[in-house]
N, C-alpha and C positions, 0 to 999 in steps of 0.2 A: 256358617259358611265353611264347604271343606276345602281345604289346601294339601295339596301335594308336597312330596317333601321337597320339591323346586322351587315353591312359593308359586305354584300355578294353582288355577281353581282348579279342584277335579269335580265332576259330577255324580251324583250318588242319588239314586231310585230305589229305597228299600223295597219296595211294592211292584216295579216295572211296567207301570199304567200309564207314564206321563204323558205316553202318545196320547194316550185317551185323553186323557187333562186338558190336553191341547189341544185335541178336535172337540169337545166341550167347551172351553172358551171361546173360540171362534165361535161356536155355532149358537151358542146364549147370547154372543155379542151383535149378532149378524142380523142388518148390515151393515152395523158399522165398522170402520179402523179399527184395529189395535197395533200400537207399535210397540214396539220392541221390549222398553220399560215396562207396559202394561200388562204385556204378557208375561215375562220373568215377576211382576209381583202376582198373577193370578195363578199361576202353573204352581204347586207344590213344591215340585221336585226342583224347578228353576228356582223360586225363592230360598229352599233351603241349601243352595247349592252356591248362587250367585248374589245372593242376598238385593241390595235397590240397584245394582250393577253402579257404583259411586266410583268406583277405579277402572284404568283401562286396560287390566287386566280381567277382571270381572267382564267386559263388553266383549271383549274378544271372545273367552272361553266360551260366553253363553251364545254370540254369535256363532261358533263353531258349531255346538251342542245342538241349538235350533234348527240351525239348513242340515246338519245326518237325520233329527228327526221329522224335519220337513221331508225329506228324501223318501224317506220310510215311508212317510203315508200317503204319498204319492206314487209309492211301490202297490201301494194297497187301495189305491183310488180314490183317494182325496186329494185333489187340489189347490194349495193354498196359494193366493196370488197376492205378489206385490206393489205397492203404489208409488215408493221413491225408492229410489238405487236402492236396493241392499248395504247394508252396514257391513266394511271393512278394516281391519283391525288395522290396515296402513293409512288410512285416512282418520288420522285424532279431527275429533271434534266436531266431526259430520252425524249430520240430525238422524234422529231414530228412524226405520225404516218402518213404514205400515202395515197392515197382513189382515187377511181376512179369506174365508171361503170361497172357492169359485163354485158358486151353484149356478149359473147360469141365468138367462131371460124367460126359461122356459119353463114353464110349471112341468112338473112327475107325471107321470102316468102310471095308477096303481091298479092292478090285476089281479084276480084268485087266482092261482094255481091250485091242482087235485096232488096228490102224490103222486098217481098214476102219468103226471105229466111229468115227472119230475126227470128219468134218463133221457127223453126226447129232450127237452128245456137244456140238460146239461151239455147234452151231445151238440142241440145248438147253439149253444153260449161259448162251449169249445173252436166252433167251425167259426161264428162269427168274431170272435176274440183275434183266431187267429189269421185270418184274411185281411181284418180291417190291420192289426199290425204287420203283415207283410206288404200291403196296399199303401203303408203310410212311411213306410223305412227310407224311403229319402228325405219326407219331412221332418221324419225324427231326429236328422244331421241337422237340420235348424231350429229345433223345438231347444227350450229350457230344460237344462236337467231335470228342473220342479213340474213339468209340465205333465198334467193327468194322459197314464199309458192307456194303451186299446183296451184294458180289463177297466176301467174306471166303472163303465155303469155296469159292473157285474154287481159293485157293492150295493145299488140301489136295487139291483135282484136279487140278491143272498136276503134281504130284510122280509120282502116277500115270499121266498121260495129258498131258505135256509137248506134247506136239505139237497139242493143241486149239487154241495162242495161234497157229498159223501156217493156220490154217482158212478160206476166206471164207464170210461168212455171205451167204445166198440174202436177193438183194434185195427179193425179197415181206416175207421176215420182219424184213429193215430198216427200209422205208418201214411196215410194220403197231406195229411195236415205238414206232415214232418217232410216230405217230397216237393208238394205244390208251394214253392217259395215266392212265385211272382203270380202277379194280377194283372188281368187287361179286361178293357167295357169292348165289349162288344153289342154290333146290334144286326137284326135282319135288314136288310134293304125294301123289303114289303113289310116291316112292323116296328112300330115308335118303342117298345120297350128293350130297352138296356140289359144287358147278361154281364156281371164280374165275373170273370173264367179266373180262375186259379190255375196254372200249369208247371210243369216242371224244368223248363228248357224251349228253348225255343223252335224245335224241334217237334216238341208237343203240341202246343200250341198250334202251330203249322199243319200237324195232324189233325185235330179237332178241326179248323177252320177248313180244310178238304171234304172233313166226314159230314160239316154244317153246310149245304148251298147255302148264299146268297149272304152268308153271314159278312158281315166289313168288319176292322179292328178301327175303333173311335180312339181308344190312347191304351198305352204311351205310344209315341210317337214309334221309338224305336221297336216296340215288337208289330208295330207296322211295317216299317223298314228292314226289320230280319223278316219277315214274312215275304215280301218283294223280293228280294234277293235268293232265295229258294224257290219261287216263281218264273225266276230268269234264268238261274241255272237250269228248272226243268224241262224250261221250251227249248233249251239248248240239247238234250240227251242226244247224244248218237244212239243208233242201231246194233246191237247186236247178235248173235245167234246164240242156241243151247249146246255147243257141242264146248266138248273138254279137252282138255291137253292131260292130263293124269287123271287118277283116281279121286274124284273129290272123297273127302274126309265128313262123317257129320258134325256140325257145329258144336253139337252138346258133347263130344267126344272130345273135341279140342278145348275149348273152355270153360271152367267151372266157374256161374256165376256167382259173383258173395251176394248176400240178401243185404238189404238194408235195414242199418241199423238206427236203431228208433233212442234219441238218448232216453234217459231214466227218466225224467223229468216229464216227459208226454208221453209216455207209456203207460197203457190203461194200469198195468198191474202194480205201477208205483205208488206204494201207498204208505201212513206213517201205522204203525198202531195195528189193530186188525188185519190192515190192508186190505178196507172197506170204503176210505174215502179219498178227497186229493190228498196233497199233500200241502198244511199251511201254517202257519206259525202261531205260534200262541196265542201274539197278540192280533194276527189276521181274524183267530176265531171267536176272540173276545169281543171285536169289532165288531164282527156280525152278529153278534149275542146282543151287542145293544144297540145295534141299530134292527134289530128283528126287535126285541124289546119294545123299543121307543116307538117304533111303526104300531106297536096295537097296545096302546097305554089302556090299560085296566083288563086286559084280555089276562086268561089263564095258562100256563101250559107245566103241564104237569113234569119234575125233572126226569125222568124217562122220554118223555115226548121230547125234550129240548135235545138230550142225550142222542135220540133216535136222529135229530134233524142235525145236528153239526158235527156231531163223532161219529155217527152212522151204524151201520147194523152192527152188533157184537152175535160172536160162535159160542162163549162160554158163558158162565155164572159168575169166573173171576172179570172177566172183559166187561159186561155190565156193568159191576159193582164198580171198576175203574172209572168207565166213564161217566157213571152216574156222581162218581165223587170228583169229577174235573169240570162236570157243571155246575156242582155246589161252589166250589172252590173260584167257579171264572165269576158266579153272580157275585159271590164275597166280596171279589176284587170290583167286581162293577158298585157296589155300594162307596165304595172309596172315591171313585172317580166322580169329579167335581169341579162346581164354578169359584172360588173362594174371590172374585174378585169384588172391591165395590162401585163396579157400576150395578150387578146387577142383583148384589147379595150372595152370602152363600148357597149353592144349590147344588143340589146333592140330586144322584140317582137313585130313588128310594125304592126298595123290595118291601113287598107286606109278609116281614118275618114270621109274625105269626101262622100265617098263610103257610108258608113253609116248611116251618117247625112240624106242625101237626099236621100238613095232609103232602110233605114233599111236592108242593106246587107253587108255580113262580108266580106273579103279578108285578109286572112296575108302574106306577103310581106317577111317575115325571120324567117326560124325556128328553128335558134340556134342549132343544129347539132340533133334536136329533132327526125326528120324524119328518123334517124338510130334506133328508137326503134319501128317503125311502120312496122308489117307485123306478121309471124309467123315462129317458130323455124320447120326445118325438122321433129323434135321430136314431137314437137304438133299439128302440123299439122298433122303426123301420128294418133295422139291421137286422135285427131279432127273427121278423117274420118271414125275410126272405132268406134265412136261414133254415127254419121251421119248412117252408117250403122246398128248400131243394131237398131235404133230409126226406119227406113224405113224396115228391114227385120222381127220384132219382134210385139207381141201384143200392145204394150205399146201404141202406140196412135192409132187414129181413121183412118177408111181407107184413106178420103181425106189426113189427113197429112202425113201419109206413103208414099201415092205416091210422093206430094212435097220435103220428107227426101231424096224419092229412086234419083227425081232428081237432088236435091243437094249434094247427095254421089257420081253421075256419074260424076260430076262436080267436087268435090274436088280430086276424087279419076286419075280425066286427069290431074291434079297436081303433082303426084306425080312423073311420069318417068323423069322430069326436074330434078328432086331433087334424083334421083333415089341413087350416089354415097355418098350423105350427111346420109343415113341410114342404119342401122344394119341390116332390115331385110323388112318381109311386115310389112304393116299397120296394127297397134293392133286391135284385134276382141271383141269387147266386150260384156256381156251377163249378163241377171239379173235372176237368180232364181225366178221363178213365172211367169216371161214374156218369154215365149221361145222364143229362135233367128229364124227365117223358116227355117226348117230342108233346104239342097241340093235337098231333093228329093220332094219338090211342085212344082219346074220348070215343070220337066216332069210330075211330076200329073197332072199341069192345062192344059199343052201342050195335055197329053190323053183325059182330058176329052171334049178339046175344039175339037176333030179332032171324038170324039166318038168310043174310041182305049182302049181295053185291054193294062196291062202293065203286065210288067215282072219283078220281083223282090225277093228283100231275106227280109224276116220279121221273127224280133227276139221279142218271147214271152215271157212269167213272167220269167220263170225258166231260159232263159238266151239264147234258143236254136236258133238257125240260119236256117229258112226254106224255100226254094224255096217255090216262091208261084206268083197266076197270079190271079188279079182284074180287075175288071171292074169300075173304079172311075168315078163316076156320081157328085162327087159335094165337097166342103171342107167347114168346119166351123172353130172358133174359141172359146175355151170353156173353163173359168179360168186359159185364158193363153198359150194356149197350143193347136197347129194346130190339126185338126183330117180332115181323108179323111172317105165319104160315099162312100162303094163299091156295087154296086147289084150283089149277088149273086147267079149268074148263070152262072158259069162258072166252069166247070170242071178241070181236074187237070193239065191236059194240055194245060190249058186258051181256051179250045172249048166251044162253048154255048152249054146248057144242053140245047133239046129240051121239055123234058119232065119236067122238073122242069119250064120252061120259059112258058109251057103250064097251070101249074098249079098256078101260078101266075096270067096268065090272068082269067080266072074263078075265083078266090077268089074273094071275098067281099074287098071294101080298109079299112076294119079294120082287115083284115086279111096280108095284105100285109106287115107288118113290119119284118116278119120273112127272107124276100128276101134280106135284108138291114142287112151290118155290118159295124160299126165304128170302125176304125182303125188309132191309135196315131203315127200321120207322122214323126216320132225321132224314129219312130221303123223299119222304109221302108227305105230299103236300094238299091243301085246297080240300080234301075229304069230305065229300058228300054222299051219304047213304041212298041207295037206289031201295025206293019201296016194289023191292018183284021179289020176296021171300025162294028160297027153295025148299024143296020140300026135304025134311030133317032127313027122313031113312035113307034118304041118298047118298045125305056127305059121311063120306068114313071119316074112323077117326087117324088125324095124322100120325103117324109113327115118328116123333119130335126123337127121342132117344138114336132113332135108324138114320136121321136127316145127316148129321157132321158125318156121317159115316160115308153116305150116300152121295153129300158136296164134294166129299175129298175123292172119290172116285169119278165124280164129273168134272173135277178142278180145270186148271189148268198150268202145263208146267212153262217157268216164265226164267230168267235169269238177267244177273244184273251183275256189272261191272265198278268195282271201288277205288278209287285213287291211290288208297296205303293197304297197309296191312293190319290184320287184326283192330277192327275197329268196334265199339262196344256195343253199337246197337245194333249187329246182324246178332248178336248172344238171344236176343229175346226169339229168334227165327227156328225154332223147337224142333222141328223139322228138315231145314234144310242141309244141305252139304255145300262145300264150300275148297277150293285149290287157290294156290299162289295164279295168278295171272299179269304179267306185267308190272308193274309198280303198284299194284293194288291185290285185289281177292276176287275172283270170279263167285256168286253164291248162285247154287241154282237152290227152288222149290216149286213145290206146287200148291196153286195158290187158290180158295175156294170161292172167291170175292173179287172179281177186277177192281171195284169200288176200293177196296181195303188197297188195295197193290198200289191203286193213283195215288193214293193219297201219303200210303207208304214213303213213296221214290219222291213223289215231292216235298214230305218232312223232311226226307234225307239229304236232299238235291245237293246240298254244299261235297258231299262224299261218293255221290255218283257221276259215273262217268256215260255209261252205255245202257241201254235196255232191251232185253228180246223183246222179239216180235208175241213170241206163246204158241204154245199148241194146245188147245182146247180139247178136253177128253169126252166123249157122249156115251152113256151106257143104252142103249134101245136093248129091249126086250119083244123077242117073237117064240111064234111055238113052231115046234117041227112037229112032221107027221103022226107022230103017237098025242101029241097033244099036250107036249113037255114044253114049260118055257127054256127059251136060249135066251143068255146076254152075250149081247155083242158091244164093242168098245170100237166107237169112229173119232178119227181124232183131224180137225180142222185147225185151220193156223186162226190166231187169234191178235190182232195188231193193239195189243196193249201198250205199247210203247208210245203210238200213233195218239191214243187216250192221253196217255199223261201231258204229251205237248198238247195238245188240245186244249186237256181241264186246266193247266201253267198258264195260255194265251187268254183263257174265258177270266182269268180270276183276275190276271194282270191287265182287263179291259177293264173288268168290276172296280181295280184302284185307279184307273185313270176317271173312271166316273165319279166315283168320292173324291178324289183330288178339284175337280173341276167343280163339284157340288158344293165343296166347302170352299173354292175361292170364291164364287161366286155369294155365298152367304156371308162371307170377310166383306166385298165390296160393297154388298148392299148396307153390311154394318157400320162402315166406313163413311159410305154415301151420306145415312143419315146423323153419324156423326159433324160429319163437316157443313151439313145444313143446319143445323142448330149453332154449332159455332157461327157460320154466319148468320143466321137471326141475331143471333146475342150481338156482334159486332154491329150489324146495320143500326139493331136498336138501340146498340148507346151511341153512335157517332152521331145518330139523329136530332139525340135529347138533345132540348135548346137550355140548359141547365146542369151538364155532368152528366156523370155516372151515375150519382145518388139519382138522380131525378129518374135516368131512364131506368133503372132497376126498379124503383118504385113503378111507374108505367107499365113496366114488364110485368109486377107482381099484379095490378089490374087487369092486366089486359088476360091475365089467364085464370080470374077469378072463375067459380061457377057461376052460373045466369041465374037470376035468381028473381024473382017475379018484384021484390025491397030495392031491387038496380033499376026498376026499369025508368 
């Protein structure tokens, strides 16, 4: 036993494994108890440290020593749970406290992963890590220090899929992870499935739920409540006009924006070593050495291959030989780690040396009952795939790895009917503001446009309005996040081709042809039905997509808006526009390609607006003059956008008096049949001619099943 020169125990690990020691005992013991005693005599490091713990100095020290590395490995995703108070050094004389694993009621669910799944798998384990701990930051002000964090079932996917920890994560989903700090469920009003939005402010949020019709905020409460409250300011806007009192200034000229910074710590390029993989601590990767180990007892892997999967790729011949002699050196250490107790014998984590020696390949032979933490929880799993899914339906990566996400969501997602009774409900849908999820309705866009087929649909505008309507979708882009379909318009209002407008098309000049063409934000296209009336291919040209922002910004419309204060940070993102002092606020004028964008705009903002113009709508028509030259002409009509916002503010704030009303009514019916069963229970026992006991027992017959042995 060591002693400090104060006469205190100090503690001494010549080896620095006791963590392990200590998730080895538990988990050989499990599930039974171990208290406190029994653990200080089976842990190494504890007995030769604290010796039977006989003094109450001895109890204290190792109670100290235990709860830092209790702390630890529930930094690292094991959970050790208590059964009597914890042991206090101010409490002499109080019983040992118990401890044991928390694995849960719920059996693993274990998976192949390819390699090739492996930057998707990370990229999702990143996204859903970090959602579920922003989703959960209130509860974690009530959680147990000891209590297993939002990475817990990662460790149950490192034993599987070892090689996720050496992944970089795509710096879009870095800088968005490190932004979108809050969460809210959101649902459509026509569809039972649940959306967790990630967003940045509430502000954002309020944007998304403008650009989504129909969508309602289900919780928290309060970013329903700041949502309302910018709803109310927007029905309120005054009117404004476009005219100036000075020179406006442009925005980008007045403010430089700072970019945001991304700490080290979630930044794809932080890395230890090479600066090939995360960043985790020795004994983090030792961890998942034997618990990959233990997960495939008598399986082979060569030390290159282990090298390849926890240290990650090496650039050199010296970086190699490094890492290949840091997996020698972790197995070594994992041969030391051990049960020495006697309940259940010594038991050792055994390497087939020989195996080793001669062909540099690992085999473990006994995994100490480790292999019960290897696989994934129902619940994360769930997590997992609605993960996997936003990453393959949404902007956020590039097309090749969308498609490798979509087929590892196919793949996770035939996992789940096994597991079907272990769950509450579907698979969580996840979503990030700025990166939209693929609206329902691209299936059938691409399906029309691949067959050269009119569609049929409802498409809802700024103000909020729901319209039948029939396109002809020639093609889809992706534009700061956010699907848009090209439709050529030629198509009358019964989805018939206009012959005469399709006439005039072909004689135009192709600088004239942008007018045939309208973009349209697929979050807006609803109901989608393909019409079987094909056209014929040679007809449709191809859209000039590169000419289109070109073309919107000259059909725009110039709009302006009035601001409370001065210098406020969200007109900074308005790239374009100009902006003067006006009153106690900022007048900004732009021109804007989108009404849709602008409602939605002034109503995220509404706490900061005061006024809105009316608009002046820009049309470019194209005609020829007598040589047979095309002319553009430019007609500019007033455009009551402002009119729009209070509209789409009044439609949305009708949509929450319906959910308000929806959900007291589901309160009362809950209620209702609350209070009818309380009163069953009451009638039924004041009846019994014998008590309580009697009529409880009556009660329990009377709700037996029927059963042919009753009759």
């Amino acid at each position: 036993m060591t002693e400090g020169s104060n006469g205190r125990r100090r503690f001494s690990d010549k080896w620095g494994k006791h963590e392990l020691d200590v998730l080895v005992v538990l988990s050989s013991a499990f599930p039974q108890w171990l208290t406190s005693r029994q653990i200080a005599q089976r842990v190494k490091a504890y007995a030769d440290s604290y010796g039977e713990l006989a003094d109450q100095a001895a109890k204290a020290a190792f109670a100290k020593q235990f709860q830092r590395d209790r702390a630890k490995l529930a930094d690292l995703g094991i959970e050790i749970e208590s059964r009597q108070p914890e042991y206090s050094s101010k409490s002499d004389g109080q019983d040992f406290a118990s401890y044991r694993l928390r694995l849960g009621d719920q059996g693993l669910v274990r998976l192949h992963f390819d390699e090739e799944d492996m930057p998707i798998l990370a990229a999702a384990t990143f996204l859903a890590k970090s959602l579920k701990s922003d989703a959960d930051d209130v509860a974690d002000k009530k959680r147990s220090r000891f209590a297993s964090p939002a990475n817990s079932p990662t460790l149950g996917l490192s034993a599987l899929a070892p090689s996720i920890g050496t992944q970089s994560i795509p710096t879009s989903l870095a800088e968005a992870v490190q932004t979108h700090r809050f969460t809210a469920t959101v649902r459509a009003e026509d569809d039972d499935e649940t959306v967790d939005v990630a967003y940045e402010d509430s502000d954002d949020l309020a944007f998304y739920m403008i650009m989504h019709p129909g969508v309602r905020i289900l919780n928290p409460r309060a970013a329903r409540d700041s949502f309302a409250r910018r709803l109310q300011a927007a029905s309120q806007f005054e009117t404004c006009d476009n005219s100036s009192r000075t020179t406006p200034v442009a925005v980008q000229e007045r403010i430089l924006k700072p970019e945001v910074e991304v700490p080290p710590s979630l930044h794809p390029t932080h890395r230890r070593g090479s600066g090939s993989g995360q960043s985790s601590s020795e004994v983090d990767r030792r961890l998942r050495l034997m618990l990959f180990l233990s997960a495939h007892p008598g399986a082979e892997y060569s030390v290159e291959e282990l090298a390849d999967r926890f240290i990650g790729p090496t650039h050199t011949k010296d970086q190699h030989e490094k890492a290949m002699k840091t997996i020698r050196k972790d197995v070594n250490t994992l041969t030391t780690v051990s049960d020495d107790g006697e309940i259940a014998g010594s038991q050792f984590f055994d390497i087939d040396w020989d195996l080793l020696e001669e062909e540099d390949v690992v085999r473990a032979d006994n995994s100490l009952g480790l292999d019960r933490l290897a696989g994934l929880t129902p619940q994360y799993l769930s997590l997992l795939v609605g993960s996997v899914r936003y990453l393959a339906k949404s902007t956020m990566l590039p097309d090749d790895q969308r498609q490798a996400a979509d087929s590892l969501y196919e793949r996770l997602l035939a996992a789940l009917p096994h597991i079907e009774g272990e769950l509450d409900g579907d698979p969580t849908t996840l979503a990030l503001t700025g990166y939209e999820l693929e609206p329902d309705s691209m299936g059938k866009i691409r399906e029309a446009i691949r067959r050269k087929c009119p569609i049929h649909c409802y498409y809802t505008n700024g103000a909020g309005e729901r319209k039948e309507r029939w396109f002809l979708p020639v093609d889809t882009f992706i534009d700061e996040g956010a699907f848009y379909v090209v439709v050529w318009n030629v198509l009358g209002r019964h989805g018939d081709l206009l012959k005469q407008k399709l006439e005039t098309f072909k004689r135009a000049d192709s600088r004239s042809k942008a007018p045939q063409w309208k973009t349209l934000r697929a979050s807006r296209i609803a109901e989608v039905s393909v019409v079987d009336q094909p056209v014929e291919e040679e007809i449709i040209p191809v859209p000039p997509i590169s000419e289109l922002r070109q073309w919107n910004f000259k059909n725009g419309s110039d709009v302006s808006f009035i601001t409370d204060s001065h210098d406020l940070a969200f007109i900074d993102d308005l790239h374009s526009a100009t902006i003067e002092p006006w009153d106690e606020g900022d007048k900004v004028h732009l021109r804007i390609t989108s009404d849709s964008w602008f409602v939605a705009f002034c109503i995220a903002h509404a706490r900061h607006i005061v006024a809105v113009s009316q608009g002046e709508r820009h049309e470019v028509k194209s005609s020829e003059d007598k040589d047979g030259n095309v002319v553009e002409t430019v007609e500019t009509r007033p455009s009551d956008v402002a009119a729009a916002i209070r509209e789409r503010a009044q439609r949305e704030i009708e949509g929450l008096h319906r959910q308000e009303e929806e959900e007291a009514r589901l309160e009362q019916e809950k209620l209702k049949r609350e209070q009818e069963a309380q009163s069953y229970v009451a009638h039924t026992t004041s009846a019994a001619p014998f008590g309580g006991a009697a009529a409880r027992s009556r009660m329990e017959s009377d709700h037996k099943p029927f059963t042919r042995a009753g009759m």
